[in-house]
N, C-alpha and C positions, 0 to 999 in steps of 0.2 A: 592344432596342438603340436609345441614343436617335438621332436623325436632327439631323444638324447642315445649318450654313447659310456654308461658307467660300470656295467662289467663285463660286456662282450657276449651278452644272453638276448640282447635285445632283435638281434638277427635271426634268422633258422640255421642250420647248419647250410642247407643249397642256398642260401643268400651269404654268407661266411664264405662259403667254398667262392663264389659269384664274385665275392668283394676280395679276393684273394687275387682272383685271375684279372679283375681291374686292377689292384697295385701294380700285378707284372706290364700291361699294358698301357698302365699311365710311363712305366720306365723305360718301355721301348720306344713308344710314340707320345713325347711330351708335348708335341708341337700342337697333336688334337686338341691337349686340354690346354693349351696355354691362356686362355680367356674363359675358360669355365666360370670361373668365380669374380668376376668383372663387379665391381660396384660392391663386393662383399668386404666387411673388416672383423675382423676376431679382436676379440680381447683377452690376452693370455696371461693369467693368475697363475702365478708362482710363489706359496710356501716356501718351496725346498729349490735349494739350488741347481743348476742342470747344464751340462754340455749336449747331448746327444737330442734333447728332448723339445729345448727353445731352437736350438739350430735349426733339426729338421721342421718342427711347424714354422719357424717364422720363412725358411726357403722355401719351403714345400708348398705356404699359401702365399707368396711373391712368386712362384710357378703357373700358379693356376689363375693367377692376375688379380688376385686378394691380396687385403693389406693386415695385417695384425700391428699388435699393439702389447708391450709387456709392460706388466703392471708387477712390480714386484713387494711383495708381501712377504718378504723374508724375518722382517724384524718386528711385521706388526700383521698378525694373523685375519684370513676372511672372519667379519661378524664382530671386531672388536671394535674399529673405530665407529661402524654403524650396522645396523642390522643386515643379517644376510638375505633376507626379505626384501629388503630397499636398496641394498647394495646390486641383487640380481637384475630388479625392475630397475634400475637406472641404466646399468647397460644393455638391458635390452629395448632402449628407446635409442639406442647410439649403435650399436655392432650388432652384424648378424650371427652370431655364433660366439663363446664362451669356450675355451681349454684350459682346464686348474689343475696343479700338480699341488698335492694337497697332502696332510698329514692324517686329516681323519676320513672315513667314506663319509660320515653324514655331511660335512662341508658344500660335497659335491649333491646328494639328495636334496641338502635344504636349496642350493643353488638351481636346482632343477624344478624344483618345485613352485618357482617363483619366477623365473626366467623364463620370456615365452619363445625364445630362442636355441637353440639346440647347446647342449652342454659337455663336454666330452673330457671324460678321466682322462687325464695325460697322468696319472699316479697317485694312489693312496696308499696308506701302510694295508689296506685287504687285498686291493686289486692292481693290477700293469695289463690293462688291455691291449692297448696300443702295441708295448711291447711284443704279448703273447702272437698278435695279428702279423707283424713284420718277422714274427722267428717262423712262423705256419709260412710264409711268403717264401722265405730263404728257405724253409724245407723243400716248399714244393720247387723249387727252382733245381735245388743239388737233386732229390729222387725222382722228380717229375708224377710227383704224387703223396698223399699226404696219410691215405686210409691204408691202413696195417704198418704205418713205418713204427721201429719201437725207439720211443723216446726214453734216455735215460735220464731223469734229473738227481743232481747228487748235492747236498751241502743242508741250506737253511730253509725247512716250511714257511717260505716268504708270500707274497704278496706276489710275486713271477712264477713261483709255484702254483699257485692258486690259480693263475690266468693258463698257464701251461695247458692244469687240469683240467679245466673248463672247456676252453676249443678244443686242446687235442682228444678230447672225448666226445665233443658231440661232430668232429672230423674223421673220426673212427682210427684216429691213433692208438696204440699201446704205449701208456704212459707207465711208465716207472718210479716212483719218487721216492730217493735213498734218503734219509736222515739220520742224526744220532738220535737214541731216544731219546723223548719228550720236546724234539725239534722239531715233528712232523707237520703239514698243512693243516689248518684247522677243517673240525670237523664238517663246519659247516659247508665247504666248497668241494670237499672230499663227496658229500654225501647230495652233492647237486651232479658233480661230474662221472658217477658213478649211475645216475638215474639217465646220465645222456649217454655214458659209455653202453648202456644197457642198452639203449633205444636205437643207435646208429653204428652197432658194431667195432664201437673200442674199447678199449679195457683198461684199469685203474688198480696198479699193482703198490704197495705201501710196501717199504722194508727199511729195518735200521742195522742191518748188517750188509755191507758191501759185499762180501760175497756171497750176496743173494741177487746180486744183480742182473746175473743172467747176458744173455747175447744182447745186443742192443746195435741199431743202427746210425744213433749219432748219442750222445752225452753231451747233460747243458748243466752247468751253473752258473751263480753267483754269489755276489758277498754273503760272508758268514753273517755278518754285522749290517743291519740295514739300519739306513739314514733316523737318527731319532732315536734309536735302541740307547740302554743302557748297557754299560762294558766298555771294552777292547776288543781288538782281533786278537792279542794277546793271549787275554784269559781263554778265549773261545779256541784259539788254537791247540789243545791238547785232546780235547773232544772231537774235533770236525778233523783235523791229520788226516785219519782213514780214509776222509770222503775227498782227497784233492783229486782233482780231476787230472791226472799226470799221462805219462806217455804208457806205465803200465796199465791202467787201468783200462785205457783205449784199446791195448795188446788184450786183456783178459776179457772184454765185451765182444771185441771184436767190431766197436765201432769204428765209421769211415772217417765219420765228422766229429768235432768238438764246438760247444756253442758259449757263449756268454757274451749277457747284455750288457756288460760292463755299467762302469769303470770296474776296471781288474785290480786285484792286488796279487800281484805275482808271485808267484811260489809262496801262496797261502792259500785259495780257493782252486787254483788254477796256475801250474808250474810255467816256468817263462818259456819253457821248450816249446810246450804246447801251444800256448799263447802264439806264439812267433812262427810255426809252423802252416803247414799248406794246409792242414788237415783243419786248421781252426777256423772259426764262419763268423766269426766276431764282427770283423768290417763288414761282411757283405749283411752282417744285421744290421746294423748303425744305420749303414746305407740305406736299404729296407724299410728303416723307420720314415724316411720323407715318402716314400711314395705308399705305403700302407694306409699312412694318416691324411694322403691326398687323395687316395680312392674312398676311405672313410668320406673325409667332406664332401667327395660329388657324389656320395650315395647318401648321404644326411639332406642331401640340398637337392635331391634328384637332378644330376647335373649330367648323369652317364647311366 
């Protein structure tokens, strides 16, 4: 039975922790794995549009001597032309493995469920595993460790939020996650990474006043506005203001780092100073994303 990859719970924490320190080591030493995945083809489903996301899989598995394939689904959604039932089982008589950046979670379930090939969230409006995996990477890289760092997240209860919450709690981080009210992460992933923060010693702090933020050793956001949403950055900017992630805020935490998984919009989520600054981890996230989602595959594929 294949083993999929949909919201980052599927590992233990020592296999997370395990699969963190293969990223770092597929980036130092590429040459090992440059035939890992030899005879291997993905088929990559795309809903939503992507720079950071098709890049890295489609380089990351032309690294590892795998061939991908994008299939774009922008204009005409998984399940509409034919069932996602028949659509999964036909590629998985053709390609070893499936990545969909998707608009609903059930897309990817009903996909998994029917696919006997391994399936992996490259993004839904619930979940960013992939994401949350590559920002733990670049944690562990800047601290040289991952259990007690305090994560500050400030802006929109997104779907990065949610991934945040989930590994840096069963990695024994101290998450923070600022909102305005009624913006918060839903309850449902709140009240998973709360039962792991419990179990492995990290902790899951909710607050919608900034100055309850407290000390913190890196601060992460992202857009106010996620792909799909109804609004503007406009409307939503008179509400989220407080939460920019600016050079003050960095001063008053007392963070070293600044993080976002971009695309940015600059001096609304995250001021251009910042942005542009030494202190920000931005690229070395982006970067992170190819080699995270290549130690992903040669641990879906027992390949390392």
């Amino acid at each position: 039975m294949a083993m999929h990859y949909l919201t980052g719970l599927e590992f233990s924490p020592a296999e997370t922790e395990s699969l963190i320190d293969l990223a770092i080591r597929t980036k130092q030493q590429p040459e090992a794995f440059a035939t890992a995945l030899k005879g291997h083809s993905f088929a990559l489903l795309f809903e939503k549009p992507s720079l950071r996301t098709r890049v890295s899989f489609e380089v990351g598995i032309t690294r590892l001597g795998g061939h991908s394939l994008y299939i774009d689904h922008k204009d005409e959604r998984i399940g509409v032309r034919e069932a996602t039932k028949d659509y999964a089982k036909n590629l998985s008589v053709w390609v070893q493995g499936i990545v969909a950046r998707v608009y609903q979670h059930s897309t990817l379930t009903d996909l998994a469920q029917f696919a006997s090939v391994p399936v992996v969230n490259a993004l839904c409006e619930q979940l960013h595993p992939c994401q949350a995996l590559a920002d733990f990477v670049t944690i562990k890289e800047a601290f040289g460790q991952i259990k007690g760092i305090r994560l500050g997240y400030v802006g929109d209860g997104n779907n990065v939020s949610h991934s945040l919450l989930l590994l840096g709690a069963m990695l024994g981080a101290q998450v923070t996650v600022a909102t305005p009210a009624g913006r918060g992460p839903k309850a449902q992933w709140v009240e998973q990474a709360q039962v792991l923060a419990a179990a492995h010693g990290g902790s899951i702090k909710l607050i919608s006043k900034i100055s309850e933020m407290g000390q913190q050793d890196v601060l992460y956001t992202d857009t106010w506005l996620s792909m799909g949403c109804a609004g503007t950055l406009a409307e939503l900017q008179p509400q989220f203001a407080p939460f920019q992630l600016n050079e003050t805020l960095l001063v008053q935490t007392g963070a070293q780092y600044a993080m976002h998984c971009q695309p940015a919009h600059r001096d609304l989520e995250i001021s251009g100073a910042v942005m542009d600054s030494k202190l920000c981890l931005a690229l070395p996230q982006a970067e992170n994303r190819l080699h995270a989602q290549n130690a992903l595959l040669l641990k879906l594929f027992n390949k390392a």
